[in-house]
C-alpha positions as CSV (number, residue, x, y, z in Angstrom):
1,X,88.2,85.6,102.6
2,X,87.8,89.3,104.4
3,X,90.6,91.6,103.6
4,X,91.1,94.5,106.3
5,X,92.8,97.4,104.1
6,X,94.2,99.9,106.5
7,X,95.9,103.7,106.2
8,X,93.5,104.3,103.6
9,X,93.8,108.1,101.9
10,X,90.5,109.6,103.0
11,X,89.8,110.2,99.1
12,X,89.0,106.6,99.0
13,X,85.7,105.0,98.4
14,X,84.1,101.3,98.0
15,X,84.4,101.3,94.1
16,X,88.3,102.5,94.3
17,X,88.7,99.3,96.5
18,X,86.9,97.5,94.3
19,X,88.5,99.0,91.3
20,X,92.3,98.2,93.0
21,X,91.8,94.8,94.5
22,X,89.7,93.8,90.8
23,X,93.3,93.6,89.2
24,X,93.9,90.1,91.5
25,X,90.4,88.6,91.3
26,X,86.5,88.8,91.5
27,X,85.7,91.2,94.3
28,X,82.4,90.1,96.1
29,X,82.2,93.0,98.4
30,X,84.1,96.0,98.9
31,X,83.8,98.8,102.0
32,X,85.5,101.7,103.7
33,X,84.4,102.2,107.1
34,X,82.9,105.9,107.3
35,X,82.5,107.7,110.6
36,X,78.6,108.3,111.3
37,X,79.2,111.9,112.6
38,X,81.4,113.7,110.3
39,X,81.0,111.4,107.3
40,X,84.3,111.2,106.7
41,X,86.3,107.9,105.5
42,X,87.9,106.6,109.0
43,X,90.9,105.7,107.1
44,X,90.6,101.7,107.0
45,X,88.0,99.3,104.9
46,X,87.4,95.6,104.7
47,X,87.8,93.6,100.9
48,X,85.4,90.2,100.4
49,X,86.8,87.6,97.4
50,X,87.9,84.1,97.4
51,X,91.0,82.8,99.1
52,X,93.0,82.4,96.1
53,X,92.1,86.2,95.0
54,X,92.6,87.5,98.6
55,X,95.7,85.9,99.0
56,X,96.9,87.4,95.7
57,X,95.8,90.7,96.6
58,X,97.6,90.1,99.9
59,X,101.4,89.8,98.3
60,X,100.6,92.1,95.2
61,X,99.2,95.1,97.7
62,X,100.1,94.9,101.6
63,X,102.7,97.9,102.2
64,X,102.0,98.9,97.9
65,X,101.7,103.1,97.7
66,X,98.6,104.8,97.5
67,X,98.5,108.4,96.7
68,X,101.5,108.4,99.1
69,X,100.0,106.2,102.0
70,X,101.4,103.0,102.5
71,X,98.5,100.5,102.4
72,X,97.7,97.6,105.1
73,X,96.1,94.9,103.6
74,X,96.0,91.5,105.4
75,X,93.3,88.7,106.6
76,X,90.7,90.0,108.6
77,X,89.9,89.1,112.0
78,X,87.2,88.6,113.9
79,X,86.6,91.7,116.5
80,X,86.7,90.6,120.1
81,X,86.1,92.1,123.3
């Protein structure tokens, strides 16, 4: 299951995602979305583990505080056009 984690502190990099959503299962990939120009966290990431994990980490961390910042973390979707 892809998680899309949203209203991300800029402070946050792949291996605090990995280090938060590791509390409710194996992480297989973990990623915040950096903007090519200014190299700067865009403020959103994507989460990879299985669907019992993911689901887990859904109710445990959707709307949970982050250095102030309510997280978004729900299913991912694919991007259409």
């Amino acid at each position: 299951m892809k998680l899309f984690v949203g209203n991300l502190p800029w402070r946050v990099r792949d291996n605090d995602l990995v280090e938060m959503f590791s509390e409710h299962g194996h992480v297989t990939s973990a990623n915040v979305v950096m903007d090519r120009d200014t190299g700067r966290s865009r403020g959103f990431g994507f989460v990879e583990m299985n669907d019992d994990d993911g689901n887990k980490a859904i109710q445990a961390l959707n709307e949970s505080d982050l250095d102030g910042r309510a997280i978004n973390v729900n299913e991912a979707h694919a991007k259409t056009r």
